[in-house]
N, C-alpha and C positions, 0 to 999 in steps of 0.2 A: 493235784490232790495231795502231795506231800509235803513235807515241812524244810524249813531250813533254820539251822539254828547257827549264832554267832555268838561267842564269848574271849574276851580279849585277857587278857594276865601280864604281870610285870615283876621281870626278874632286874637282878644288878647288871643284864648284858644288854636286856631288848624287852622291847613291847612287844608281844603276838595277838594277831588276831587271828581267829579260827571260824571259817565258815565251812559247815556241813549240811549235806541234804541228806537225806533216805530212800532218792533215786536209784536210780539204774546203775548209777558210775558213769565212768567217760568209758568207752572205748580203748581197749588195749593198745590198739593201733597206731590212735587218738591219742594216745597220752603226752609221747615224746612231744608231739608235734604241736600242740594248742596256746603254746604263747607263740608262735609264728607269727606274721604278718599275712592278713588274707588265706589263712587256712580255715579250712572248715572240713569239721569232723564228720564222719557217716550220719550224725543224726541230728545234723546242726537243720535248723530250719530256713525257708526259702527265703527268707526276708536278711538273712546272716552275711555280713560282709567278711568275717575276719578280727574283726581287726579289735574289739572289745578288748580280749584278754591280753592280748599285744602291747596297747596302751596300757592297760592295768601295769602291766611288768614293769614301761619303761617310765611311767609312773611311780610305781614306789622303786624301782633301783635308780631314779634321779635323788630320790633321797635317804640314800646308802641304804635303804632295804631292800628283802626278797621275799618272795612268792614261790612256793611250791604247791602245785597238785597231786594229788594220790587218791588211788578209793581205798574205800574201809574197808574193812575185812566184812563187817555188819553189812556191807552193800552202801551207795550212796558216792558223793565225794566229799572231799575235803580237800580247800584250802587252806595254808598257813600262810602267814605274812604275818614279818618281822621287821623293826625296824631298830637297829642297833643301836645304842647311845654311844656318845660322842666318847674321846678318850681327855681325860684333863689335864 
């Protein structure tokens, strides 16, 4: 029943994308831990292997970007991912 919203922006260093929900947040505990390989957080569901956000990571840092997670302050999370431009 909540929303997710994505908005991307472009500076002279990088592309960001920004994905947020208006959920619950991750897990304190949960946080360090969620681009692991086959980790699954307290509220991950029974179908969950791990391994989504894993690949995500190794995903964009194959192509010299990065992924961070955080929750808002407003509740929810938010991803960033950037991808840097090249140097000439």
């Amino acid at each position: 029943g909540g929303s997710i919203e994505i908005t991307a922006a472009e500076n002279a260093l990088y592309t960001e994308i920004l994905i947020s929900d208006n959920g619950r947040g991750i897990a304190a505990e949960d946080l360090p831990h969620i681009f692991e390989r086959f980790y699954k957080g307290k509220d991950s569901g029974e179908k969950s292997f791990g391994i989504g956000l894993a690949l995500a990571r190794r995903i964009i840092t194959a192509q010299d970007g990065t992924i961070k997670a955080e929750n808002q302050i407003s509740g929810g999370a938010k991803f960033t991912i950037r991808f840097y431009r090249g140097t000439v």
